[in-house]
C-alpha positions as a Python dict, from the first residue, in 0.01 Angstrom:
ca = {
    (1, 'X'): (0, 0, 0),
    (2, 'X'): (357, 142, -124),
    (3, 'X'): (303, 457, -267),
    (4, 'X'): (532, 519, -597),
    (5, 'X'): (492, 782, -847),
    (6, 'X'): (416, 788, -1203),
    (7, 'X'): (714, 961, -1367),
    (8, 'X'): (608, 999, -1693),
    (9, 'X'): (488, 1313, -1681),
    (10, 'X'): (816, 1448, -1499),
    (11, 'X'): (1040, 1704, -1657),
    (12, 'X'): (1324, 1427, -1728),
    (13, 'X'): (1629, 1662, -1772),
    (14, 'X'): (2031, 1603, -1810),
    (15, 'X'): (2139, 1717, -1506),
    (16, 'X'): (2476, 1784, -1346),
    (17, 'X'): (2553, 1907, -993),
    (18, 'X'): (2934, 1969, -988),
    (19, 'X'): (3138, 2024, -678),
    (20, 'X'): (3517, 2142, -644),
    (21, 'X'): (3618, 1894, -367),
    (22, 'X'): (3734, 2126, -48),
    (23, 'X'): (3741, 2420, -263),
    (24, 'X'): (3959, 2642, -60),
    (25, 'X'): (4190, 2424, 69),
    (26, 'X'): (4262, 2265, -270),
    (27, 'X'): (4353, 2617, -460),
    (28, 'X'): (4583, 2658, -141),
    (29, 'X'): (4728, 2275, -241),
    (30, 'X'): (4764, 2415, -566),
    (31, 'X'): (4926, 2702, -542),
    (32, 'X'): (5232, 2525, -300),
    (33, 'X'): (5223, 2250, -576),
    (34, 'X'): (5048, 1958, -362),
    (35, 'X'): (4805, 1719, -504),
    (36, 'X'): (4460, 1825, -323),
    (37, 'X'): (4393, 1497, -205),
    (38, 'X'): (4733, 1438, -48),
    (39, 'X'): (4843, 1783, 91),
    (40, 'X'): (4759, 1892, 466),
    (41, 'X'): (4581, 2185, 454),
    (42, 'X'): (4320, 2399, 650),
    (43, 'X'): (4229, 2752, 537),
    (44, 'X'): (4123, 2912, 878),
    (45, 'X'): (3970, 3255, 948),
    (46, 'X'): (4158, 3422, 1247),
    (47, 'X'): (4442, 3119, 1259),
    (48, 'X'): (4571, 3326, 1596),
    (49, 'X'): (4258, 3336, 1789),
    (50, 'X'): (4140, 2998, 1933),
    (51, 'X'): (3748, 3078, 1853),
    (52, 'X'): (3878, 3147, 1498),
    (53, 'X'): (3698, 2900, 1237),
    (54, 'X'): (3808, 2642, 1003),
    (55, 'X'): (3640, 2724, 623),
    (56, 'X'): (3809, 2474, 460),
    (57, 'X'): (4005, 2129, 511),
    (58, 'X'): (4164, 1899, 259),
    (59, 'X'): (4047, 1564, 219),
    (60, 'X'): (4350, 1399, 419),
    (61, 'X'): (4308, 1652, 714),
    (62, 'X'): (3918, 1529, 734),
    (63, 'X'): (4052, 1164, 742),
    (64, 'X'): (4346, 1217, 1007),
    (65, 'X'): (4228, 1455, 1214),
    (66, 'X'): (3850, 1477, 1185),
    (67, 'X'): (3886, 1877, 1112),
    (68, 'X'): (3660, 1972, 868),
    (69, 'X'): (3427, 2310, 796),
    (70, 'X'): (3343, 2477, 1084),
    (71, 'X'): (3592, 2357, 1370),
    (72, 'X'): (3779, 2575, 1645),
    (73, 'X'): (4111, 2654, 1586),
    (74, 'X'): (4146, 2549, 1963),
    (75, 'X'): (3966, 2164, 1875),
    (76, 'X'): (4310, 2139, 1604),
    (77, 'X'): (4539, 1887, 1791),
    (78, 'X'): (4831, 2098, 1884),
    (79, 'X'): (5117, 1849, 1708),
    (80, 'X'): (4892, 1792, 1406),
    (81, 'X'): (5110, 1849, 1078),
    (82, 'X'): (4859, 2061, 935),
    (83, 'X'): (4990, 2355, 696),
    (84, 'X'): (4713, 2637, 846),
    (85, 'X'): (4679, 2937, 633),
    (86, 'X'): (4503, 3222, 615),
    (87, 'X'): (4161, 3253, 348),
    (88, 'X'): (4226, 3456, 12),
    (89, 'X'): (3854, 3550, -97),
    (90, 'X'): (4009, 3686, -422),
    (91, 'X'): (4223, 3440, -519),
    (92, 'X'): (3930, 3180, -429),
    (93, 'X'): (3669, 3416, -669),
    (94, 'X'): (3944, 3369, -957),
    (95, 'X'): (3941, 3014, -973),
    (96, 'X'): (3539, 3046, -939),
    (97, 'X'): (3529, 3211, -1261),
    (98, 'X'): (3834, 2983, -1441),
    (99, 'X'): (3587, 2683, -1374),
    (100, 'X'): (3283, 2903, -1464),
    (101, 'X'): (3423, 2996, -1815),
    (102, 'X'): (3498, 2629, -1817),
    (103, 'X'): (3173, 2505, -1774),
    (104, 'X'): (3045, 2725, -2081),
    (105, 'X'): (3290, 2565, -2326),
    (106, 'X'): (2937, 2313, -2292),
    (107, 'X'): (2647, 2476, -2208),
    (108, 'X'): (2454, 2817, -2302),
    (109, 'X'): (2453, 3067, -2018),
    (110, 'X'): (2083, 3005, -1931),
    (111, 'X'): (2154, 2618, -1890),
    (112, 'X'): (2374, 2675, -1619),
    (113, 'X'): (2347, 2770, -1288),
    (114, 'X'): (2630, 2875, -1020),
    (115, 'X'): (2488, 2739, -675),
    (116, 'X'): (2796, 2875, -490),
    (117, 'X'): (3169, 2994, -527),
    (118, 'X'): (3239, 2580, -532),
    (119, 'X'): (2916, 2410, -648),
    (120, 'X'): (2726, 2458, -998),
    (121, 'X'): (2427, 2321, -1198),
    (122, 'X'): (2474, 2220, -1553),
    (123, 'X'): (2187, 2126, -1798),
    (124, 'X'): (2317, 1943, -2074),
    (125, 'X'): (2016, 1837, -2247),
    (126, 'X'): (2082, 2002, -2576),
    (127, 'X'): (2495, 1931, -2534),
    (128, 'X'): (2498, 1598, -2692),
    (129, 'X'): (2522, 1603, -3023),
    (130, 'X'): (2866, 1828, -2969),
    (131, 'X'): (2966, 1651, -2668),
    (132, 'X'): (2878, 1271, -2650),
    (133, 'X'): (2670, 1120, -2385),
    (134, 'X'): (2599, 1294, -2043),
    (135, 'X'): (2855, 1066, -1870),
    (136, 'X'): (3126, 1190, -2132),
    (137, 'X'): (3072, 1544, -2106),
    (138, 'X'): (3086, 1485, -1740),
    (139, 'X'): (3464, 1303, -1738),
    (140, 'X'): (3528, 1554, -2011),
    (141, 'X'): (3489, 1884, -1774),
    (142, 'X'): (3667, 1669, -1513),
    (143, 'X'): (3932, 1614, -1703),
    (144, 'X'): (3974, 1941, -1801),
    (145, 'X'): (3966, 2113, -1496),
    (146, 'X'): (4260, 1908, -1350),
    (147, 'X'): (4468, 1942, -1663),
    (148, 'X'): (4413, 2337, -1671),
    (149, 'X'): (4350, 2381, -1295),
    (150, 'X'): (4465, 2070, -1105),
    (151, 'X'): (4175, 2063, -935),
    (152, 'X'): (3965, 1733, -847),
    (153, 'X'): (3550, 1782, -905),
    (154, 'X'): (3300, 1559, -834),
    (155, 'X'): (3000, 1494, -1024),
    (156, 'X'): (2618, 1370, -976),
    (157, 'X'): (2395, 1336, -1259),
    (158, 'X'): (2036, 1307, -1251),
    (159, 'X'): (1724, 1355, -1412),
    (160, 'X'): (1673, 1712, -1262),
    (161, 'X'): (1873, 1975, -1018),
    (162, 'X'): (1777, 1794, -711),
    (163, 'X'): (1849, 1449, -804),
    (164, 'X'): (2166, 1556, -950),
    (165, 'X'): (2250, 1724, -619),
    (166, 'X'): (2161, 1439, -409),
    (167, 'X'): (2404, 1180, -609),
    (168, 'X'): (2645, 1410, -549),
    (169, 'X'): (2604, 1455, -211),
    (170, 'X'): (2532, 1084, -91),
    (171, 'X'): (2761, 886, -403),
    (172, 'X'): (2998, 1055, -575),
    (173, 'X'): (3155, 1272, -306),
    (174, 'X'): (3242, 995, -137),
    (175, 'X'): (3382, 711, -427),
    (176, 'X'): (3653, 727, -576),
    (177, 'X'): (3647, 380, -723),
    (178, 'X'): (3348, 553, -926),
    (179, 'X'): (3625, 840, -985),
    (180, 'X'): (3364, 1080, -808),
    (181, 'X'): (3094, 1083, -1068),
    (182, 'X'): (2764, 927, -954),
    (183, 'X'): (2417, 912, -1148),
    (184, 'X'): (2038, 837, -992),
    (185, 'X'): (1735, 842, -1204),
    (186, 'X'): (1384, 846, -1122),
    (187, 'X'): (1395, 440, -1148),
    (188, 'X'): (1658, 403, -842),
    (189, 'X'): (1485, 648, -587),
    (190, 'X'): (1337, 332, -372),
    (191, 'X'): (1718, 240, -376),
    (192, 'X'): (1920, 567, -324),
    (193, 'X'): (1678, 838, -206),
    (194, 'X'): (1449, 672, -13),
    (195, 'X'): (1816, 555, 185),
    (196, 'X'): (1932, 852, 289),
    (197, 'X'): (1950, 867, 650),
    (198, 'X'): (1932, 1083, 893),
    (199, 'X'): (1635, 1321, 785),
    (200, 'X'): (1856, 1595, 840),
    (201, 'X'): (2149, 1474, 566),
    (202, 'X'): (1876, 1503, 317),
    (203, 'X'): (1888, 1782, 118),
    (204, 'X'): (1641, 2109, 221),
    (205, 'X'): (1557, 1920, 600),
    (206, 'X'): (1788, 2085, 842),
    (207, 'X'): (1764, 1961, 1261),
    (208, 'X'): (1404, 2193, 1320),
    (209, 'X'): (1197, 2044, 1015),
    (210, 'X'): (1330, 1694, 1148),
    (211, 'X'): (1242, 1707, 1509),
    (212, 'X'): (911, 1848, 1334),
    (213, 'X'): (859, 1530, 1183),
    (214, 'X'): (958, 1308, 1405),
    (215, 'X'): (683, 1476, 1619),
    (216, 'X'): (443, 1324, 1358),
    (217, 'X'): (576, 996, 1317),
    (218, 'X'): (818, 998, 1040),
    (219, 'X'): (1190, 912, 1079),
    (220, 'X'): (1296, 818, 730),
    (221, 'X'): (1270, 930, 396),
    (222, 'X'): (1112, 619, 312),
    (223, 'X'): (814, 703, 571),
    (224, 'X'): (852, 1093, 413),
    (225, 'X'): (750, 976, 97),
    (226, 'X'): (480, 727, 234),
    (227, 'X'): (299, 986, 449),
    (228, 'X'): (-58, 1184, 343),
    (229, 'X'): (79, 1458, 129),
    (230, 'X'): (-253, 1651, 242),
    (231, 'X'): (-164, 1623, 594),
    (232, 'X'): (205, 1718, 554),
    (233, 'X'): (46, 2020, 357),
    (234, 'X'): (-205, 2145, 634),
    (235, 'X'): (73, 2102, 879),
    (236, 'X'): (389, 2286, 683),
    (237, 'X'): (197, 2480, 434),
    (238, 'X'): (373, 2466, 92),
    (239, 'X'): (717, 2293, 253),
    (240, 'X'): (519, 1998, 325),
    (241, 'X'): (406, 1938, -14),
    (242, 'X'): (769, 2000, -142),
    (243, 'X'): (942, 1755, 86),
    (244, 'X'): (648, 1517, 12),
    (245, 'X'): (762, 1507, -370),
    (246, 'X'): (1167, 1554, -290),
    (247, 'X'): (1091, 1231, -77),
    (248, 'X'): (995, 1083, -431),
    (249, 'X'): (1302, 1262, -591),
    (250, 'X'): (1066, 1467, -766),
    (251, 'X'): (1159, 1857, -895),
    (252, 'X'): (999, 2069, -1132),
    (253, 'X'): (1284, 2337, -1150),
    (254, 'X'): (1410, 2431, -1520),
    (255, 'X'): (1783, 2569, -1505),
    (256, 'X'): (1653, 2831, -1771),
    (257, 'X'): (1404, 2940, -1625),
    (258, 'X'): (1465, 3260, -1453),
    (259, 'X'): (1301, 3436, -1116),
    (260, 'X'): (1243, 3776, -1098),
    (261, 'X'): (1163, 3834, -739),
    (262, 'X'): (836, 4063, -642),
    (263, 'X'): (1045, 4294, -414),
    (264, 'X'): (1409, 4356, -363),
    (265, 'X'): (1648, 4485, -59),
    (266, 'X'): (1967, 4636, 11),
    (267, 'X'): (2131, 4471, 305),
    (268, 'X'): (2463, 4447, 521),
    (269, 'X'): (2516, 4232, 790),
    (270, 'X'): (2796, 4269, 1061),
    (271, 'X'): (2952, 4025, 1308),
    (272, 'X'): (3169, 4239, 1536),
    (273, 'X'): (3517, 4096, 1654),
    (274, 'X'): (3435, 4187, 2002),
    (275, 'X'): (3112, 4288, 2217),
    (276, 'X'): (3067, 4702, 2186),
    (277, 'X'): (2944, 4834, 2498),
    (278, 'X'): (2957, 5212, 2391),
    (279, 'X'): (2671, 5362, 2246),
    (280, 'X'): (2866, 5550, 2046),
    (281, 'X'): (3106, 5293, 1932),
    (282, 'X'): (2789, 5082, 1770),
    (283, 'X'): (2614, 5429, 1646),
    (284, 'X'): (2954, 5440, 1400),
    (285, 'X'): (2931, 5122, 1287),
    (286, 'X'): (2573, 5199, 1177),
    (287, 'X'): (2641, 5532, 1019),
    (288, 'X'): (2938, 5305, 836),
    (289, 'X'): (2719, 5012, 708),
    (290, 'X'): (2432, 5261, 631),
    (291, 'X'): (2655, 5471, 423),
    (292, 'X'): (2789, 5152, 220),
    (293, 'X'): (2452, 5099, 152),
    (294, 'X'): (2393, 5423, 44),
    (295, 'X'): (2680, 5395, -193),
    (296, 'X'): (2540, 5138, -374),
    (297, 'X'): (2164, 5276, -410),
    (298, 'X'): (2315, 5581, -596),
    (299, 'X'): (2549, 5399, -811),
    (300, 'X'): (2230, 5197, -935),
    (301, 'X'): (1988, 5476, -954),
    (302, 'X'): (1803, 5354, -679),
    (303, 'X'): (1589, 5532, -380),
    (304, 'X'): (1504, 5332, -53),
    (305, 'X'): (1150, 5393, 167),
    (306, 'X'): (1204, 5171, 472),
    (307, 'X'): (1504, 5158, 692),
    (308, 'X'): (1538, 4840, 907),
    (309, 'X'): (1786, 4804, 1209),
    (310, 'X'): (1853, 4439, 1314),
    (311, 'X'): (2061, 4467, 1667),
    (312, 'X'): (2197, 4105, 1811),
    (313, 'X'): (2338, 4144, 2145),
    (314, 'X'): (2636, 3956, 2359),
    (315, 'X'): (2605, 3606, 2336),
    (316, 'X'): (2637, 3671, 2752),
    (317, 'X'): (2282, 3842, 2727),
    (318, 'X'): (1973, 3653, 2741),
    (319, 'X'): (1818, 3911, 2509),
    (320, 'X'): (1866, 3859, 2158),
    (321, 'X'): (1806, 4217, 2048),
    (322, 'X'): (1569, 4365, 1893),
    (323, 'X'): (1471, 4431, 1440),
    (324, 'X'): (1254, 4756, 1386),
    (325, 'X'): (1190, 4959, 1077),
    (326, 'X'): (1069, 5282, 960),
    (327, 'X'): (917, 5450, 674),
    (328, 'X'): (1116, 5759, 538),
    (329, 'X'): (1052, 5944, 246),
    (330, 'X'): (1194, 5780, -101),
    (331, 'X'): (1548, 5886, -78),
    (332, 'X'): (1906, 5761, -158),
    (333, 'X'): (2053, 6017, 97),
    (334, 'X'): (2319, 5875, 313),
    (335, 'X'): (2210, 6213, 546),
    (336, 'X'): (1859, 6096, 561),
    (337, 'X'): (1891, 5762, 547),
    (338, 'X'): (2180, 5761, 862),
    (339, 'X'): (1945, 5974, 1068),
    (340, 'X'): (1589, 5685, 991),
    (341, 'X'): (1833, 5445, 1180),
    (342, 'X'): (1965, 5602, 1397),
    (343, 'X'): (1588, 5681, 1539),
    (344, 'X'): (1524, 5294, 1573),
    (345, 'X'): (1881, 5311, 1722),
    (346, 'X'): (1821, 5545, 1991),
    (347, 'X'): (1415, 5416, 1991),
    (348, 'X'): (1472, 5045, 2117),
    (349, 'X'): (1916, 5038, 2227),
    (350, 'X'): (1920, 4868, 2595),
    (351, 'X'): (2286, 4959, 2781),
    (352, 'X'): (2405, 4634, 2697),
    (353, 'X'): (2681, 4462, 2513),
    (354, 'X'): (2602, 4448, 2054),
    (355, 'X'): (2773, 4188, 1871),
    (356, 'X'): (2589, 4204, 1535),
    (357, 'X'): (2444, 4507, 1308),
    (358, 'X'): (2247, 4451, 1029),
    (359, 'X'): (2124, 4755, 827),
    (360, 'X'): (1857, 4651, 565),
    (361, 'X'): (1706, 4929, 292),
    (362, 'X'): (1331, 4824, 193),
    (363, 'X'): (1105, 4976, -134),
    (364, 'X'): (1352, 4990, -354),
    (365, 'X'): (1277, 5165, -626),
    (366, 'X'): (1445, 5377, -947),
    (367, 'X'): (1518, 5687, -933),
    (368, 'X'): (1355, 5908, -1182),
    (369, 'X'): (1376, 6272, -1079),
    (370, 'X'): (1534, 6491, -676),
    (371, 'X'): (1265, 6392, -447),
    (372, 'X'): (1182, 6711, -269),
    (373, 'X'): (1061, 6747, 106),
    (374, 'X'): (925, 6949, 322),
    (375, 'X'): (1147, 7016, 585),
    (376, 'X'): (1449, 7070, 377),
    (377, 'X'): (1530, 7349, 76),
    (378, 'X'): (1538, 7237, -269),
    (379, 'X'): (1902, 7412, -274),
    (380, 'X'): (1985, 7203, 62),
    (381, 'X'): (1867, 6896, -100),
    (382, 'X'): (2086, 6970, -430),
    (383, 'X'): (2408, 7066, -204),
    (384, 'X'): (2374, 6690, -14),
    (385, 'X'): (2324, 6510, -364),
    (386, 'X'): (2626, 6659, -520),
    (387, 'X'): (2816, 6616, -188),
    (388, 'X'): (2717, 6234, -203),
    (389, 'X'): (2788, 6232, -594),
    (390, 'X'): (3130, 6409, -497),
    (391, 'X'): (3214, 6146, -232),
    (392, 'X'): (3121, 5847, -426),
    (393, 'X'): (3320, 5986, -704),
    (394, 'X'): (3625, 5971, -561),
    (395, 'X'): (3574, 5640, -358),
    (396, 'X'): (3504, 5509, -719),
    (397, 'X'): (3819, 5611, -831),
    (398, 'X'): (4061, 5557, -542),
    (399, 'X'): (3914, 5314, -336),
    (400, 'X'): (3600, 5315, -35),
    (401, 'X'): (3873, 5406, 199),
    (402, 'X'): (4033, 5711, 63),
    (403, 'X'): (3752, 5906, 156),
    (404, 'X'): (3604, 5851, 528),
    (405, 'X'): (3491, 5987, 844),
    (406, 'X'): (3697, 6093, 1143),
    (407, 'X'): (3510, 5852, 1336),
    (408, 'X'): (3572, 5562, 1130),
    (409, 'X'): (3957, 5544, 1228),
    (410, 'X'): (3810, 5562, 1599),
    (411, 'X'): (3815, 5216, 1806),
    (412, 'X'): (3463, 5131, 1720),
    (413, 'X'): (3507, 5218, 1354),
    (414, 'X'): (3536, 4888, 1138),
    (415, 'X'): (3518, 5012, 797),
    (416, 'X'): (3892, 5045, 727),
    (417, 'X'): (3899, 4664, 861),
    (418, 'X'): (3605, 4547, 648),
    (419, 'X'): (3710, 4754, 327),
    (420, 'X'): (4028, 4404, 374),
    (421, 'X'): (3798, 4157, 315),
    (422, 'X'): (3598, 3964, 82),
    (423, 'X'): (3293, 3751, 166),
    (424, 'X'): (3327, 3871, 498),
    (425, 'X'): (3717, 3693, 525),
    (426, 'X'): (4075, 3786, 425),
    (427, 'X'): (4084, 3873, 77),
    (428, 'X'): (4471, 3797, 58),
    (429, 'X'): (4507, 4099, -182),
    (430, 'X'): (4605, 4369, 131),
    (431, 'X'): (4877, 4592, 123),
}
């Protein structure tokens, strides 16, 4: 017997899911006075280095040359005519918040909801009587941001966030006779969600949770929503239940609603541009990232209890590395908190190649008075805090790298590097 749901009792919402269409590459079009759509352009971290990656490619590059997010530079054909420039994170950030401010010309603040630097959710429930029908404020804020910006959205409307996102990412991304605005309602899942295909295109299933249920029979979304939600439960936990009710194109999420998460962490995460095979060279880098850390603790009036060093070795090593923590005492110390990691460091390091650090501060918690110990003098303790206060000071004022240790300009040191980028790539604002 076909199971459908009764979706009376769904929240029925005014969703939109709206999507800057190759982002990056189109703000590059933009700015060399190309239409989006018709210009040749792929925004590539590291252009000279043939692992370096492609972040962004414009529409006609993905249709000539098959290049699209995440490709080599050494898989671009050689004679393609492919304009290949560098990412600028700031520039990019700008145009984030152009279309942002955009986007509140209709909605309240709580109603909407930015999903990434290219891809927001917009409830427009309570917009109508200012703004016409959901389908006209839709055209309306596509119109707009090609007249101001000259960049081409596309839009999927639905009757909450994930339906929305799901017309976008199976119907209006890819019509343009439908001039990239696409809308699915609870009535058409048997026709548009249930079609989706493979598992893994559907939203929330990546290639694991697939083979996982292929292992138990189910190779569709169509079977997905047809299987024993109770079984799906006792075999995933909560997950099952959820992709039991996606299957339906069911979700409960309210745009204004907002989370306020149990327990917070401070954390940096480091790809290195080559495998460090000095001890020392990696024990900078840690004293770098745990310092940056540090930084920001003190400038929100934060302590941390729990240190936690994530090591990834070479990609040559069959050992992935090794995550450890360790309690300290409360503390927003760079001194202290440095010396917690550099315990795990020393604790658990092998003599073999690093390629990633990631340095993660646990127990977060405000700061409400010096926390004393009892090892150190309360004068001793005082001297380090202004020290740090002194430090951060001036970094405040004239930039993280006006102020930094001798071992930082060392080979191993990457903060000088890193203090270039934004979002981990080229911010296009260096000197």
């Amino acid at each position: 017997m076909l199971q459908i749901m009764d979706y009376s009792n769904e929240p029925c919402r005014d969703i939109l899911c709206i999507d800057v269409k190759s982002f990056f590459a189109s703000v590059e079009a933009v700015e060399r006075k190309e239409h989006p759509l018709k210009a040749k352009v792929a925004v590539v971290s590291k252009p000279d280095n043939n692992g370096g990656l492609v972040l962004a490619s414009s529409p006609m590059v993905k249709k000539l040359y098959g290049i699209k997010t995440g490709t080599r530079v050494y898989e671009i054909p050689k004679d393609a005519a492919i304009d290949v420039v560098e990412p600028r994170m700031a520039l990019y950030l700008e145009k984030n918040i152009e279309i942002v401010n955009i986007f509140k010309r209709f909605v309240a603040e709580e109603d909407l909801h930015v999903y990434s630097i290219d891809e927001s959710f917009l409830d427009v429930t309570h917009s109508h009587r200012l703004f016409g029908s959901t389908e006209d404020i839709a055209k309306e804020i596509q119109y707009l941001i090609w007249k101001e910006m000259k960049l081409v959205v596309t839009i999927g409307i639905g009757d909450n966030p994930l339906l929305a996102k799901l017309a976008l990412d199976h119907s209006a991304k890819h019509d343009r006779s439908s001039n990239f605005i696409a809308t699915w309602h609870y009535q058409d899942v048997q026709d548009t969600v249930w079609e989706i295909a493979p598992l893994r295109d559907f939203w929330g299933i990546g290639s694991r949770t697939e083979q996982h249920l292929q292992r138990i029979g189910i190779h569709s979304i169509y079977e997905l929503s047809q299987a024993d939600v109770r079984k799906l439960k006792k075999r995933f936990g909560v997950i099952g239940e959820q992709l039991f009710f996606h299957a339906h194109g069911i979700d409960r999420t309210l745009l204004s609603e907002t989370f306020t998460p149990k327990a917070t962490s401070f954390s940096k995460n480091q790809i290195l541009n080559r495998d460090y095979v000095e001890k020392h060279e990696v024990e900078i880098v840690i004293r770098e990232m745990a310092e940056e850390n540090a930084t920001r603790l003190r400038r929100h009036h934060l302590t941390t209890g729990v240190v936690k060093l994530s090591i990834g070795f070479s990609k040559d090593i069959d050992d992935r590395g090794f995550s450890h923590q360790l309690p300290i005492e409360k503390t927003d110390s760079s001194k202290k908190i440095i010396e917690g990691l550099l315990i795990l460091f020393n604790r658990y390091y092998k003599r073999v190649p690093v390629r990633v650090v990631n340095v993660t501060f646990g127990k977060i918690e405000p700061k409400s008075a010096l926390q004393l110990s009892l090892f150190d003098s309360a004068e001793k303790l005082i001297n380090q805090e202004d020290l740090d206060q002194t430090i951060d000071s001036i970094r405040h004022k004239y930039g993280y790298t006006s102020l930094l240790h001798a071992s930082s300009l060392s080979n191993g040191g990457t903060a000088l590097y890193r203090s270039k980028l934004l979002g981990g790539h080229r911010s296009g604002k260096e000197r």
